[in-house]
C-alpha positions in Angstrom: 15.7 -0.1 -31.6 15.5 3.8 -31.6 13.7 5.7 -28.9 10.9 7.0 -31.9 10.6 3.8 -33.2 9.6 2.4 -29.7 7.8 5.1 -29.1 5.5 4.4 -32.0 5.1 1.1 -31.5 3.8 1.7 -28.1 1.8 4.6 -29.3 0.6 1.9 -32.6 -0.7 -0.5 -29.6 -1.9 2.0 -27.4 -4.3 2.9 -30.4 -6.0 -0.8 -30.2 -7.3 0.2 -26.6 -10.6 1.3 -27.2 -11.6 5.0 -24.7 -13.1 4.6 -21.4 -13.6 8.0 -20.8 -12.5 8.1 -17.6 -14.2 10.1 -15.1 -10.5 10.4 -13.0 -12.3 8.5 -9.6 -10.3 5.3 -9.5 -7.5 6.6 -8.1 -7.6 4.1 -5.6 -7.2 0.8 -8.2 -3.6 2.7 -9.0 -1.1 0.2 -7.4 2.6 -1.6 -8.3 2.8 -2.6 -11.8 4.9 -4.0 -14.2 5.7 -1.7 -17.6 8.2 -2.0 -20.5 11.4 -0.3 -20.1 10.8 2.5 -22.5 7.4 2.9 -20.7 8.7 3.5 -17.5 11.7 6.3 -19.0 8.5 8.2 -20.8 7.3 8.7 -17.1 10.9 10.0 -15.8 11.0 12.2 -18.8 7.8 13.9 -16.8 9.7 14.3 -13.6 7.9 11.6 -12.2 9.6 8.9 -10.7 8.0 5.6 -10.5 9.3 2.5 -8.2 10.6 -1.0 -9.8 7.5 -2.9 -8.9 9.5 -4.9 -6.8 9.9 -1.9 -4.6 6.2 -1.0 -4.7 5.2 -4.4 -3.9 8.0 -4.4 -1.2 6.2 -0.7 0.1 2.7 -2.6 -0.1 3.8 -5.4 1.7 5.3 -3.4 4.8 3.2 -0.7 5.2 -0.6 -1.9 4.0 -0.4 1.0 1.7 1.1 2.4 -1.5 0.3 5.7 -3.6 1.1 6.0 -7.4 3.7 8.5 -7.6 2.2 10.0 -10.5 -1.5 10.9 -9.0 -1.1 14.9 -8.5 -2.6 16.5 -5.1 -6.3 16.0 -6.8 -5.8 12.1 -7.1 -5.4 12.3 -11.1 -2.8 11.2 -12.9 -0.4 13.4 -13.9 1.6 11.4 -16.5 -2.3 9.7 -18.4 -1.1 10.5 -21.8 2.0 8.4 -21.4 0.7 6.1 -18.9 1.9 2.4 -19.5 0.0 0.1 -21.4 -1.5 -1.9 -18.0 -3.0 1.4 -17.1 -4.4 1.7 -20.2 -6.6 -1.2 -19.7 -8.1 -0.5 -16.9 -12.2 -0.6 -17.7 -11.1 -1.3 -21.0 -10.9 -5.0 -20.7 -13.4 -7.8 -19.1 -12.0 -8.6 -16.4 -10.7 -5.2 -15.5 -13.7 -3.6 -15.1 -14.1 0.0 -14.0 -15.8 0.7 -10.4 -16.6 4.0 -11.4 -18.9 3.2 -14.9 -15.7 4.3 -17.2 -16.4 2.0 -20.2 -16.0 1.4 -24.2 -18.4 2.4 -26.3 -20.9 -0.4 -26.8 -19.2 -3.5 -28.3 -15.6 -2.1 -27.9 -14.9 -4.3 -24.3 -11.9 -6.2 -25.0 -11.8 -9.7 -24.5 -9.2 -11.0 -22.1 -7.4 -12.3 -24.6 -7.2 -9.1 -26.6 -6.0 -7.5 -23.6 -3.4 -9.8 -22.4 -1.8 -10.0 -26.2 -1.7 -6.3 -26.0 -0.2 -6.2 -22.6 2.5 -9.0 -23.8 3.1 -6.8 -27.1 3.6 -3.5 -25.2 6.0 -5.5 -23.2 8.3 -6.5 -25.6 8.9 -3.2 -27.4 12.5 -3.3 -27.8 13.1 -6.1 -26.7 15.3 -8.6 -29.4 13.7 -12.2 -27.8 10.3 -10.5 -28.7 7.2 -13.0 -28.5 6.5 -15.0 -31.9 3.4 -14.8 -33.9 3.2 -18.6 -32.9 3.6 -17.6 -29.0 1.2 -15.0 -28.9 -1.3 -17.5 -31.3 -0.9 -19.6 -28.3 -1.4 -17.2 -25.8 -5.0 -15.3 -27.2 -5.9 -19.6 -27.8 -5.3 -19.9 -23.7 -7.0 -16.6 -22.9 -10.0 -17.9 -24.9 -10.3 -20.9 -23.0 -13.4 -20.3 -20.9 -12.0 -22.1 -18.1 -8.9 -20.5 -17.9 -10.7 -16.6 -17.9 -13.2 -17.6 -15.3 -10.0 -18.4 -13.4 -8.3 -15.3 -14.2 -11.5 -13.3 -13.4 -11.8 -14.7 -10.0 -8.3 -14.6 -9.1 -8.3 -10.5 -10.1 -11.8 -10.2 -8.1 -10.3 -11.7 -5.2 -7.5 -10.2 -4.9 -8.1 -6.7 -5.7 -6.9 -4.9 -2.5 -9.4 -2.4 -1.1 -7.4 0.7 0.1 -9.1 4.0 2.1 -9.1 6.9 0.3 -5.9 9.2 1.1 -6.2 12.9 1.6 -4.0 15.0 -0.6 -1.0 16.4 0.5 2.8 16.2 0.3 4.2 12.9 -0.4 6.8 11.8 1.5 
């Protein structure tokens, strides 16, 4: 697949997600994340360079701490017009909500299920062992299972990692 035609299928899905109108404060929810390949390039395209999320984990993991790459010296994201599809989300989705009171207009929330089929989608861009209309059928079915979100929800809630606020300045 050709660079423009991933590029507008990403752009096609990034249409579904319905405008938070973020307010730029959650600066601190920025953390390692997974993206699709072509998601990731866009960002390099920028100058900005943005660690496998192996690596980020990895940085987490030994230090307590990690800083998005693409936040500029004011804590906003430099690269939010080509941000990855995860991003995207963020307040845009139930159980993703928004510390900071960035939300849809009324009745726009995505379910979880929405969400997560949109994440998977942006995912496979590209990709030739894309999901099947029967796979993602299945998938939107689990996320609809009360059971299963209330899960998801308290897994995200309790493990949402609660990081000071850094001063800006160089990053090293």
């Amino acid at each position: 697949m050709k660079r423009s035609d991933m590029d507008a299928a990403l752009d096609g899905l990034y249409a579904e997600v319905p405008d938070v109108g973020c307010k730029g404060l959650c600066h601190q929810a920025c953390g390692p994340i997974g993206m699709n390949p072509r998601e990731h390039q866009r960002i390099r395209e920028r100058g900005v360079k943005i660690p496998h999320r192996r690596d980020a984990l990895a940085e987490l993991g030994e230090t307590g701490d990690y800083t998005c790459p693409a936040l500029d010296k004011d804590n906003r994201c430099s690269v939010y017009d080509v941000r990855p599809m995860l991003c995207r989300l963020w307040g845009a989705t139930e159980t993703m909500p928004c510390a900071y009171g960035c939300r849809p207009a009324e009745g726009d929330l995505l379910t979880d299920a929405e969400g997560h089929a949109l994440l998977a989608h942006s995912l496979d861009v590209g990709k030739a062992d894309a999901l099947t209309a029967e796979q993602m059928g299945r998938l939107k079915q689990r996320f609809n299972d009360p059971t299963f979100r209330r899960t998801v929800r308290e897994y995200v809630q309790n493990n949402r990692a609660v990081r000071p606020v850094r001063k800006p300045g160089p990053r090293g």
